[in-house]
mmCIF file as Biopython writes it, N, C-alpha, C and O atoms, coordinates in Angstrom:
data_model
#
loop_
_atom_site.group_PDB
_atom_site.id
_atom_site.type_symbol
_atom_site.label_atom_id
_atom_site.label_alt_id
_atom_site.label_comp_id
_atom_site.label_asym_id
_atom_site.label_entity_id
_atom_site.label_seq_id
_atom_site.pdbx_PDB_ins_code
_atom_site.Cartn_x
_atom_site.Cartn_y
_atom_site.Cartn_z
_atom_site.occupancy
_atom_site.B_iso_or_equiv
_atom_site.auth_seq_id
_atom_site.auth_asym_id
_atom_site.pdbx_PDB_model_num
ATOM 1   N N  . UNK A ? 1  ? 7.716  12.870  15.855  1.0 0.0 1  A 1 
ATOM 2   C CA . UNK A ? 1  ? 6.813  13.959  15.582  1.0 0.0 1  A 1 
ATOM 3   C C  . UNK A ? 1  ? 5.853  14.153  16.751  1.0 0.0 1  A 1 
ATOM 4   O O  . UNK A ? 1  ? 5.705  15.307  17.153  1.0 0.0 1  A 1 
ATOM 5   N N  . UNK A ? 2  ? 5.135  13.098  17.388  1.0 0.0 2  A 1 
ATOM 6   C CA . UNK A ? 2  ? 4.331  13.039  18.652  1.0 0.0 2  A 1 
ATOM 7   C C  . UNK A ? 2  ? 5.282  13.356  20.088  1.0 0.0 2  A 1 
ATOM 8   O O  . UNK A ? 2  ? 5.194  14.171  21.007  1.0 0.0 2  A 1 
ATOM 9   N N  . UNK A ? 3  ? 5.877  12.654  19.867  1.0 0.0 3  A 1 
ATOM 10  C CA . UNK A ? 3  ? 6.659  12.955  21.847  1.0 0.0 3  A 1 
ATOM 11  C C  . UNK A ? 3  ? 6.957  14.037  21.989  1.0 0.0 3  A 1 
ATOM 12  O O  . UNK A ? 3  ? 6.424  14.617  22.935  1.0 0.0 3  A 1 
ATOM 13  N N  . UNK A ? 4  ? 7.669  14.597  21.364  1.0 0.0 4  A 1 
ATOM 14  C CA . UNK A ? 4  ? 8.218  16.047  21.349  1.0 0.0 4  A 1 
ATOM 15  C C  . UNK A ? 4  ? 7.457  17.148  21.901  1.0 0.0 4  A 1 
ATOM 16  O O  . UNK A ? 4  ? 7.888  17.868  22.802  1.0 0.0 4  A 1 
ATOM 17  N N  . UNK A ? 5  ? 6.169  17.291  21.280  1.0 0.0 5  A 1 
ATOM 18  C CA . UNK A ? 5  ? 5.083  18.198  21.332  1.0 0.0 5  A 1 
ATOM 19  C C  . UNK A ? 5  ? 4.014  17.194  21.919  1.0 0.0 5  A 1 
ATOM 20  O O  . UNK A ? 5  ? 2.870  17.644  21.858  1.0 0.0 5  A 1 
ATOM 21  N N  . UNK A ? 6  ? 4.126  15.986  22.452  1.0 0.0 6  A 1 
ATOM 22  C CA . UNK A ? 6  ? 2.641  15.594  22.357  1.0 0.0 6  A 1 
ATOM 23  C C  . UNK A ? 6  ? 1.626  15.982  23.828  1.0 0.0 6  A 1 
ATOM 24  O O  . UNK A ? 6  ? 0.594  15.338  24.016  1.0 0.0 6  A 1 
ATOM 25  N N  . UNK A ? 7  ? 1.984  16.895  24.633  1.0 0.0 7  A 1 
ATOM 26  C CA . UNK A ? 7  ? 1.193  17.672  26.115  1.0 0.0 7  A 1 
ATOM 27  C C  . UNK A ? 7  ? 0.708  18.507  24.956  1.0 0.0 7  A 1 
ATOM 28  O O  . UNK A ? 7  ? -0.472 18.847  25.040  1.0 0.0 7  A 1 
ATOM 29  N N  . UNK A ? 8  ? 1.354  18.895  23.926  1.0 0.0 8  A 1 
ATOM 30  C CA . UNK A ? 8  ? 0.284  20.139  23.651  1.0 0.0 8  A 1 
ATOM 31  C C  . UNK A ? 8  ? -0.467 20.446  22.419  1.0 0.0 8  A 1 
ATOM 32  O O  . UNK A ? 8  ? -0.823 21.502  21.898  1.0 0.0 8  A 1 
ATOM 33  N N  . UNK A ? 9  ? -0.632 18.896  22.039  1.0 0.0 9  A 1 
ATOM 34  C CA . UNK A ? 9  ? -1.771 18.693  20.851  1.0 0.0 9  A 1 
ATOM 35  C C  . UNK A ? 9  ? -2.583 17.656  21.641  1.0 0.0 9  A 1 
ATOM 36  O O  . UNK A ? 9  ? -2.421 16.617  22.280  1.0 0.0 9  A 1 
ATOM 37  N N  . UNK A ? 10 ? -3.556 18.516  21.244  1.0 0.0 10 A 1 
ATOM 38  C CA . UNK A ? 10 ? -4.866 17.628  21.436  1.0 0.0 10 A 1 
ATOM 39  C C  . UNK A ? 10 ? -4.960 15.837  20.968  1.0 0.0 10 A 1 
ATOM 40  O O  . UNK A ? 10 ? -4.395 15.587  19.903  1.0 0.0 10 A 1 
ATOM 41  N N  . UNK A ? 11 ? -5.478 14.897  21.533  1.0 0.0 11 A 1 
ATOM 42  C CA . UNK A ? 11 ? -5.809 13.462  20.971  1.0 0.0 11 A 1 
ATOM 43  C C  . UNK A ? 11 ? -6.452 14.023  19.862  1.0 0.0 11 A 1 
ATOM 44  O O  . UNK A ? 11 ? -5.626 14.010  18.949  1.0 0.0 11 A 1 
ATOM 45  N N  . UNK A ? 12 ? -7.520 14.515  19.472  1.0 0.0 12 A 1 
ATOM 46  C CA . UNK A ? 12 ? -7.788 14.353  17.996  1.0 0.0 12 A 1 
ATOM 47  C C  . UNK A ? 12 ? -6.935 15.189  17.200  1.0 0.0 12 A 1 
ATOM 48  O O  . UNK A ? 12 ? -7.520 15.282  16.121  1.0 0.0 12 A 1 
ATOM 49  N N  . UNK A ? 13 ? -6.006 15.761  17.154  1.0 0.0 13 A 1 
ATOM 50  C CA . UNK A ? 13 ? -4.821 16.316  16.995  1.0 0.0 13 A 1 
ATOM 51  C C  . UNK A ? 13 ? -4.393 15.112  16.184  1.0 0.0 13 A 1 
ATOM 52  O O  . UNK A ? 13 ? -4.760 14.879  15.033  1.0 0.0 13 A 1 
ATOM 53  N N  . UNK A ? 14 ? -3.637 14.431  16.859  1.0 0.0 14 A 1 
ATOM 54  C CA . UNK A ? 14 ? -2.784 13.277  16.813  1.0 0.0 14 A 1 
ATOM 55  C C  . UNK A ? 14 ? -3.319 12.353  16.111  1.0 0.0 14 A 1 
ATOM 56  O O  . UNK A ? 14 ? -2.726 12.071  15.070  1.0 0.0 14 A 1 
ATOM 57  N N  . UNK A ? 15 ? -4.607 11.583  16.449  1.0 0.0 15 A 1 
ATOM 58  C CA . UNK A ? 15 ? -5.323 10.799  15.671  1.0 0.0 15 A 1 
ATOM 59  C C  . UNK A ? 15 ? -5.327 11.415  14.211  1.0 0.0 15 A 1 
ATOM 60  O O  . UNK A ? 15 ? -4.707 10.758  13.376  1.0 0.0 15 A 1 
ATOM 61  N N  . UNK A ? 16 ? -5.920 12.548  13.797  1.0 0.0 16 A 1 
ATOM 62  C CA . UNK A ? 16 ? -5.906 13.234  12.603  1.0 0.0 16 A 1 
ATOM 63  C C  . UNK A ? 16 ? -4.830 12.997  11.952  1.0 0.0 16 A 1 
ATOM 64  O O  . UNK A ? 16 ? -4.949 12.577  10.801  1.0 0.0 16 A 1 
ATOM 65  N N  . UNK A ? 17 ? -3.353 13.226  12.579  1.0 0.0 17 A 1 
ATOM 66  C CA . UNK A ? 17 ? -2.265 13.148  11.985  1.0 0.0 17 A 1 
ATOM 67  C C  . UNK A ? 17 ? -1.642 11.559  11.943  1.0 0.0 17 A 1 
ATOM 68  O O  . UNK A ? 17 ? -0.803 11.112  11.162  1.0 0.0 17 A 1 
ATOM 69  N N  . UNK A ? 18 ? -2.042 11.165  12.576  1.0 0.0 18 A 1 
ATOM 70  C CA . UNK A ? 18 ? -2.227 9.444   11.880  1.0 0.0 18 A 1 
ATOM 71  C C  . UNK A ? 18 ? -2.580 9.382   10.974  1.0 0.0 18 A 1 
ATOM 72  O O  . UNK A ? 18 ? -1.958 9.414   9.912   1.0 0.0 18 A 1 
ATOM 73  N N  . UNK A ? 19 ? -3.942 9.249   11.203  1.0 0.0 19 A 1 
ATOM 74  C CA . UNK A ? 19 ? -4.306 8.992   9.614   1.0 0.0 19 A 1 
ATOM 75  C C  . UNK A ? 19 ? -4.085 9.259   8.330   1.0 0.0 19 A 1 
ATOM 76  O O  . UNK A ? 19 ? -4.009 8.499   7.365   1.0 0.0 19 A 1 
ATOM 77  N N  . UNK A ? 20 ? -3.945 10.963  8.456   1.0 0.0 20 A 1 
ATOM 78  C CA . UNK A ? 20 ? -3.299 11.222  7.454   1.0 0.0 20 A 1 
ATOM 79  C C  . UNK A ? 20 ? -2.031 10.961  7.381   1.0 0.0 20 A 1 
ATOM 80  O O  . UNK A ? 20 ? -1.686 11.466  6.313   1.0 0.0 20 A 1 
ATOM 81  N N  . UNK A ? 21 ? -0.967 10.394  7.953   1.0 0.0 21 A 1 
ATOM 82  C CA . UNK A ? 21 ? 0.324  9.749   7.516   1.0 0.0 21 A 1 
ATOM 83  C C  . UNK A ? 21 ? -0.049 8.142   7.180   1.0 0.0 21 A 1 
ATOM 84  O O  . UNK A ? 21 ? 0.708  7.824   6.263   1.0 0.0 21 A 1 
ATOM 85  N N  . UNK A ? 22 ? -0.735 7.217   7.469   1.0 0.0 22 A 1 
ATOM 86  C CA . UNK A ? 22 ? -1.387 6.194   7.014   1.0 0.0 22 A 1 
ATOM 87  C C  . UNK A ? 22 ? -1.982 6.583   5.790   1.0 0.0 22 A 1 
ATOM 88  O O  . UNK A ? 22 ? -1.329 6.156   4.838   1.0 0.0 22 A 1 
ATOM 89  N N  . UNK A ? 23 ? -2.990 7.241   5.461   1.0 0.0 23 A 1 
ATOM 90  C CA . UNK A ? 23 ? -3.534 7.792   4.308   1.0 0.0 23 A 1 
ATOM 91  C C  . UNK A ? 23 ? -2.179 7.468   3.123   1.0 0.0 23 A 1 
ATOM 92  O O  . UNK A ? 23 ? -1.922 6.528   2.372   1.0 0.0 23 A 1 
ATOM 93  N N  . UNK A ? 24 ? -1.676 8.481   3.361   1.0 0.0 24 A 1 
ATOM 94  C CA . UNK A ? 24 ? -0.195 9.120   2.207   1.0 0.0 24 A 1 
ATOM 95  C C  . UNK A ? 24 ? 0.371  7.552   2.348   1.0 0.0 24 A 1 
ATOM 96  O O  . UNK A ? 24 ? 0.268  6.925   1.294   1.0 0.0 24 A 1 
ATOM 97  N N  . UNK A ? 25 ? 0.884  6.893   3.338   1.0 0.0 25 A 1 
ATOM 98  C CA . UNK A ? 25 ? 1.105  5.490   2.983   1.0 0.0 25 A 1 
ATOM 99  C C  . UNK A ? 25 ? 0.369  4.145   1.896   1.0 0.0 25 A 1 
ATOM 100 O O  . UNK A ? 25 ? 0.938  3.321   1.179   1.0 0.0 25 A 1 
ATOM 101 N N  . UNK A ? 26 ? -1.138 4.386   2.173   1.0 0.0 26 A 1 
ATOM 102 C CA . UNK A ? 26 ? -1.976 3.637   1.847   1.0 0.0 26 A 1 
ATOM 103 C C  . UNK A ? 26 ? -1.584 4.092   0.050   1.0 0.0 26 A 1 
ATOM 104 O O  . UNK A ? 26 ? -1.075 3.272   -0.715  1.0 0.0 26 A 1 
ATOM 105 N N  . UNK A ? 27 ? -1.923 5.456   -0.346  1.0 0.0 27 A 1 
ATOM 106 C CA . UNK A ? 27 ? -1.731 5.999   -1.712  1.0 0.0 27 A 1 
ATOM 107 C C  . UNK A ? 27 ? -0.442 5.736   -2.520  1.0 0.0 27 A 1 
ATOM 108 O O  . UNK A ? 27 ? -0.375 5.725   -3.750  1.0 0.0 27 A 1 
ATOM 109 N N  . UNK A ? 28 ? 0.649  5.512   -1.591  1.0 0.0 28 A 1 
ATOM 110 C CA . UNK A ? 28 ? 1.530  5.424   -2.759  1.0 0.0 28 A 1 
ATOM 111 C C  . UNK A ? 28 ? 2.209  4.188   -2.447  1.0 0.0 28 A 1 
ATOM 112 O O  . UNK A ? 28 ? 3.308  3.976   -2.960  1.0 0.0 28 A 1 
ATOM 113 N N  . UNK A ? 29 ? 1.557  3.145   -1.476  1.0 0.0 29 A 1 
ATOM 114 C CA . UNK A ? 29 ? 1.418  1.636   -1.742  1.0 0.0 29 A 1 
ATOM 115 C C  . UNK A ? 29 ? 0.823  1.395   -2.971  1.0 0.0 29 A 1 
ATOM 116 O O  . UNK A ? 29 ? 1.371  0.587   -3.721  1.0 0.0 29 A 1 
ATOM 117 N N  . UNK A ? 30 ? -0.531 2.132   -3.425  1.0 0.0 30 A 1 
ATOM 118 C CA . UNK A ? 30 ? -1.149 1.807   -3.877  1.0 0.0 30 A 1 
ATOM 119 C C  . UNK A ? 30 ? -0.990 1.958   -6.108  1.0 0.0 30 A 1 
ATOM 120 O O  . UNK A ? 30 ? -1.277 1.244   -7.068  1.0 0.0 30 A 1 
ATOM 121 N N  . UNK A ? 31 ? -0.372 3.335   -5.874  1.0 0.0 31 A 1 
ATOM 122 C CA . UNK A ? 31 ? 0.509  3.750   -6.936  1.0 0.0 31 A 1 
ATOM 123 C C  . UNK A ? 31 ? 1.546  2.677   -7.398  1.0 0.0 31 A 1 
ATOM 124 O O  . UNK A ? 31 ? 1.623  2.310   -8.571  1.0 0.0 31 A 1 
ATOM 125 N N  . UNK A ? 32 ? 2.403  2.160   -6.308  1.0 0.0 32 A 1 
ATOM 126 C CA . UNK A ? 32 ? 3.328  1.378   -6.777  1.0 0.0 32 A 1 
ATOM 127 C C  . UNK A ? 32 ? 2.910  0.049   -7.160  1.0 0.0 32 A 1 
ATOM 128 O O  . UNK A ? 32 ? 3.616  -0.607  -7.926  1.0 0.0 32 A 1 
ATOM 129 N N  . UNK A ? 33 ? 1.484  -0.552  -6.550  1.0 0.0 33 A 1 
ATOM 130 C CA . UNK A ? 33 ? 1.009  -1.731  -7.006  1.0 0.0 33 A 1 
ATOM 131 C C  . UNK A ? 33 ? 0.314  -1.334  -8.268  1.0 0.0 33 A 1 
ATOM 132 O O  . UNK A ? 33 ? 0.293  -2.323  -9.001  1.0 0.0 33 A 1 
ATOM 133 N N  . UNK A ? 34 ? -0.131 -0.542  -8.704  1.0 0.0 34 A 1 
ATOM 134 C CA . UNK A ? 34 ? -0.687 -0.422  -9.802  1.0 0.0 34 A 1 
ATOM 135 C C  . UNK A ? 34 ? 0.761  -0.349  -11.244 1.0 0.0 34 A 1 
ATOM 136 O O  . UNK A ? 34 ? 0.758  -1.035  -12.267 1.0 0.0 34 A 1 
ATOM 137 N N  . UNK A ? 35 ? 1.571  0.434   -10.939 1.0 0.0 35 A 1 
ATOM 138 C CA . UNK A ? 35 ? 3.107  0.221   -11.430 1.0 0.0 35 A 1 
ATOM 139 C C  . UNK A ? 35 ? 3.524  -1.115  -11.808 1.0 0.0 35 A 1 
ATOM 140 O O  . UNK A ? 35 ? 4.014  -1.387  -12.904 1.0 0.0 35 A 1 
ATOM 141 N N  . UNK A ? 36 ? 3.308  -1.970  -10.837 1.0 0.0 36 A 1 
ATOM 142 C CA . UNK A ? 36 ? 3.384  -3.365  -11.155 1.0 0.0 36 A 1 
ATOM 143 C C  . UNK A ? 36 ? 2.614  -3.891  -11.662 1.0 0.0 36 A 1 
ATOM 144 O O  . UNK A ? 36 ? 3.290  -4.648  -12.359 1.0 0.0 36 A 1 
ATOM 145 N N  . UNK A ? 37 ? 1.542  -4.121  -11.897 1.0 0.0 37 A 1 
ATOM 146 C CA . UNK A ? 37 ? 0.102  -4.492  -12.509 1.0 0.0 37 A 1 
ATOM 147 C C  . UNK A ? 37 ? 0.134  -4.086  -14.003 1.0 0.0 37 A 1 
ATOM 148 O O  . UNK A ? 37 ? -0.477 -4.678  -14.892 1.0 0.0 37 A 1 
ATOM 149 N N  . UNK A ? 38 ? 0.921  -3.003  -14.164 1.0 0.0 38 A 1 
ATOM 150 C CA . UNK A ? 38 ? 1.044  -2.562  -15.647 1.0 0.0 38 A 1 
ATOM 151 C C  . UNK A ? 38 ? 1.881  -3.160  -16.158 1.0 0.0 38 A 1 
ATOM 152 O O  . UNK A ? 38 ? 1.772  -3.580  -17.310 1.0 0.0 38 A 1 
ATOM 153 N N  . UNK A ? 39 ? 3.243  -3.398  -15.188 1.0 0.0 39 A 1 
ATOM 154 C CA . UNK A ? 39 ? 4.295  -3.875  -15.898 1.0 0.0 39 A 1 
ATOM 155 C C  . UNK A ? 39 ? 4.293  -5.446  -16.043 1.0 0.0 39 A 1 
ATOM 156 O O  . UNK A ? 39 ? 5.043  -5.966  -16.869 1.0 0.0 39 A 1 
ATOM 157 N N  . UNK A ? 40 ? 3.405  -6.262  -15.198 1.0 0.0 40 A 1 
ATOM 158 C CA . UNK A ? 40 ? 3.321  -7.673  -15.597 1.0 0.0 40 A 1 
ATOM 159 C C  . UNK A ? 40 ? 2.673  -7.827  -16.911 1.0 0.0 40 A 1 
ATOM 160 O O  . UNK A ? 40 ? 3.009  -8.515  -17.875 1.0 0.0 40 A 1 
ATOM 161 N N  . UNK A ? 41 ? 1.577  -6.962  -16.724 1.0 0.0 41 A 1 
ATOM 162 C CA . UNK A ? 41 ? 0.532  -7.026  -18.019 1.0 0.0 41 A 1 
ATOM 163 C C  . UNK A ? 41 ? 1.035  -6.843  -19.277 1.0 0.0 41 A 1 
ATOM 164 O O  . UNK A ? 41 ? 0.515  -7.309  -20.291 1.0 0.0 41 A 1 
ATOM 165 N N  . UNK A ? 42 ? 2.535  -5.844  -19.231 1.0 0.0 42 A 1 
ATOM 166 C CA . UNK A ? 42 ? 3.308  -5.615  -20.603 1.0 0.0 42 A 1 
ATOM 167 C C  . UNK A ? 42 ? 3.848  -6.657  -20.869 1.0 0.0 42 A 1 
ATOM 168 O O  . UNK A ? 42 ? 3.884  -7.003  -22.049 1.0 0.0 42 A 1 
ATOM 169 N N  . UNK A ? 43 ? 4.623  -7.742  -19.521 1.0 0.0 43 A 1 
ATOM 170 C CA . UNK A ? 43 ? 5.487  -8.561  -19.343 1.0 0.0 43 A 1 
ATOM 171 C C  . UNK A ? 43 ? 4.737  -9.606  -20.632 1.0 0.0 43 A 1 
ATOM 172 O O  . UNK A ? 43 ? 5.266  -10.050 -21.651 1.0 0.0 43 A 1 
ATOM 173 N N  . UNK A ? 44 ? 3.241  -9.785  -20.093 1.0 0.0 44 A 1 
ATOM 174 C CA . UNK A ? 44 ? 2.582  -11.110 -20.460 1.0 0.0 44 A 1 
ATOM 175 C C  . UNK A ? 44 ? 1.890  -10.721 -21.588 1.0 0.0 44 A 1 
ATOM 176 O O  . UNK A ? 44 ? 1.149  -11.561 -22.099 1.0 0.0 44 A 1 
ATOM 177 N N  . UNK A ? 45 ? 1.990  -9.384  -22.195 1.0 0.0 45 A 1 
ATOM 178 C CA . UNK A ? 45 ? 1.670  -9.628  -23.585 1.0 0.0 45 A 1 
ATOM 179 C C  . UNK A ? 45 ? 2.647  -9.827  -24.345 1.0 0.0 45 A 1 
ATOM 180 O O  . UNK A ? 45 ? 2.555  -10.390 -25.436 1.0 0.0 45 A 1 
ATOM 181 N N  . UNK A ? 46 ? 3.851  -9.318  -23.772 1.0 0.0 46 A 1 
ATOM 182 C CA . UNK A ? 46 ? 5.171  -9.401  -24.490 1.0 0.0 46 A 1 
ATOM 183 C C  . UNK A ? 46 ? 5.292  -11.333 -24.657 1.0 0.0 46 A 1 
ATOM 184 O O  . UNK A ? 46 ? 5.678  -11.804 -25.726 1.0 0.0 46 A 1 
ATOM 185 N N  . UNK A ? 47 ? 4.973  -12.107 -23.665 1.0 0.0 47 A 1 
ATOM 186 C CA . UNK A ? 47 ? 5.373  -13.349 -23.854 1.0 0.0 47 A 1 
ATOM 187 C C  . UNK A ? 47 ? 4.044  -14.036 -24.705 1.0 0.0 47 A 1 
ATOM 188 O O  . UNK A ? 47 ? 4.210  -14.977 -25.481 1.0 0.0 47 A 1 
ATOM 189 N N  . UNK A ? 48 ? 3.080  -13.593 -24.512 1.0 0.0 48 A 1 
ATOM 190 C CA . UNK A ? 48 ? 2.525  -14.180 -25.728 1.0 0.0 48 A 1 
ATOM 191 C C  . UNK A ? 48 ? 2.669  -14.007 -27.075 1.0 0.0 48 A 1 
ATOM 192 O O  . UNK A ? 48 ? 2.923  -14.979 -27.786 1.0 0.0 48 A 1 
ATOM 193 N N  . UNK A ? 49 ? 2.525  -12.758 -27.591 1.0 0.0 49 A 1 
ATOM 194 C CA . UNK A ? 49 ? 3.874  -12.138 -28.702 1.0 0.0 49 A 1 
ATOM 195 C C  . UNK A ? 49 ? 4.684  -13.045 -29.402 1.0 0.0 49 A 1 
ATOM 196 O O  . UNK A ? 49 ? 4.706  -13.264 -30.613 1.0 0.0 49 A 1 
ATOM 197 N N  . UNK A ? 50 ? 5.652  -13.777 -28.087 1.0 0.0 50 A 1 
ATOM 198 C CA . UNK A ? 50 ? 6.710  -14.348 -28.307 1.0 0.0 50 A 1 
ATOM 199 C C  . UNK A ? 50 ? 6.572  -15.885 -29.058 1.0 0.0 50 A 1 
ATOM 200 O O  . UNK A ? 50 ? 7.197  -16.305 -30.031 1.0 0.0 50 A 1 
ATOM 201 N N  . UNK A ? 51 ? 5.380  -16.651 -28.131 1.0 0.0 51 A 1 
ATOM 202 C CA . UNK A ? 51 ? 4.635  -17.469 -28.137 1.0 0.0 51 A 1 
ATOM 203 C C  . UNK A ? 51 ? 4.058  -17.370 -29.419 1.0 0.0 51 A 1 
ATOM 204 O O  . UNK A ? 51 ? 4.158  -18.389 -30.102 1.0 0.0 51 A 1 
ATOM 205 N N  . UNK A ? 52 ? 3.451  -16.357 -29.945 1.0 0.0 52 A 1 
ATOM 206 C CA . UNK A ? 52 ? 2.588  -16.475 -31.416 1.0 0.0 52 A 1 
ATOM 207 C C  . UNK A ? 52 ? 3.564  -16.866 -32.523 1.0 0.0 52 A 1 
ATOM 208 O O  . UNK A ? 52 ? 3.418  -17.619 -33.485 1.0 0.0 52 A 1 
ATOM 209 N N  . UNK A ? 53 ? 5.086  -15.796 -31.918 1.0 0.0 53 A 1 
ATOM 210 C CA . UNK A ? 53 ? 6.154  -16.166 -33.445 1.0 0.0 53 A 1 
ATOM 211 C C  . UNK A ? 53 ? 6.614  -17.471 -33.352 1.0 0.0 53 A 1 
ATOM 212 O O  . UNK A ? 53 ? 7.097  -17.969 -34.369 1.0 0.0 53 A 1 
ATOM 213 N N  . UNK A ? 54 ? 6.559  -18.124 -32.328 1.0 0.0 54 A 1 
ATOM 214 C CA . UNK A ? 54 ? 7.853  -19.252 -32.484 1.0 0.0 54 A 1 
ATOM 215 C C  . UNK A ? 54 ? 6.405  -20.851 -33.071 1.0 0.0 54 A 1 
ATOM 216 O O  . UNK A ? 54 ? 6.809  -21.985 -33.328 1.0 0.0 54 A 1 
#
């Protein structure tokens, strides 16, 4: 995305568009850890559950 065009965007051009592709990374790292966080939490009520019947 940078080499191609990069004589004719500006450095804060570029920097900007870092970040915001870091940004969009950071968010749906962050989505998917929360995804997991739910699903252990189902995991470990489910095994206590299990734990209460036996």
């Amino acid at each position: 995305m940078y080499h191609y065009r990069h004589v004719s965007l500006k450095a804060t051009t570029i920097q900007d568009l870092t970040m915001y592709k870091c940004m969009l990374r950071f968010d749906v790292e962050g989505e998917q850890l929360a995804f997991i966080d739910e699903y252990l939490l189902a995991e470990e009520a489910e095994a206590v559950a299990e734990e209460k019947d036996t």
